[in-house]
N, C-alpha and C positions, 0 to 999 in steps of 0.2 A: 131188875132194880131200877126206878125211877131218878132220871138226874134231879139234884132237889138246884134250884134256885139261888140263886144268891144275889145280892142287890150291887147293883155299881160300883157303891162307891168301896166296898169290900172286896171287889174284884180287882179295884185300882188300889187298894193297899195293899194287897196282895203282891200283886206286881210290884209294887214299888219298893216292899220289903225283899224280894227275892233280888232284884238288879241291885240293894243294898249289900245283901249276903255276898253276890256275886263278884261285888268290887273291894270286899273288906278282908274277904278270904281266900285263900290261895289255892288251899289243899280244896280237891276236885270235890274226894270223898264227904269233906268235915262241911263242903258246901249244899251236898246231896243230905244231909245229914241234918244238917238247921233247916232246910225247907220244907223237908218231910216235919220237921216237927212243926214248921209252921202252919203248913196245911192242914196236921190233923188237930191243931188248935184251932180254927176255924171249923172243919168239915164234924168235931167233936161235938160241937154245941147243936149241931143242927141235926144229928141223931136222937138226941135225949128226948125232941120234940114228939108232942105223940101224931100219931095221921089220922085225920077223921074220916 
């Protein structure tokens, strides 16, 4: 599988939403839990694309 790309500044929201999760929620689980879902909002969009 090819790593796909992603651009800067989506890599820094990325981070920035996760270190948000990480200080807002306690539970270990429910924090493993939002970031998977954050990811695959992100990693979601860049599937649908096609490859030339």
């Amino acid at each position: 599988m090819k790593n796909k790309k992603i651009s800067q500044s989506t890599k820094k929201h990325i981070r920035n939403e996760k270190a948000k999760i990480r200080r807002e929620v306690q539970d270990v689980k429910k924090q493993e839990e939002m970031i998977n879902k954050l990811c695959q909002k992100f990693f979601k969009k860049d599937e649908n694309k096609r490859s030339i």
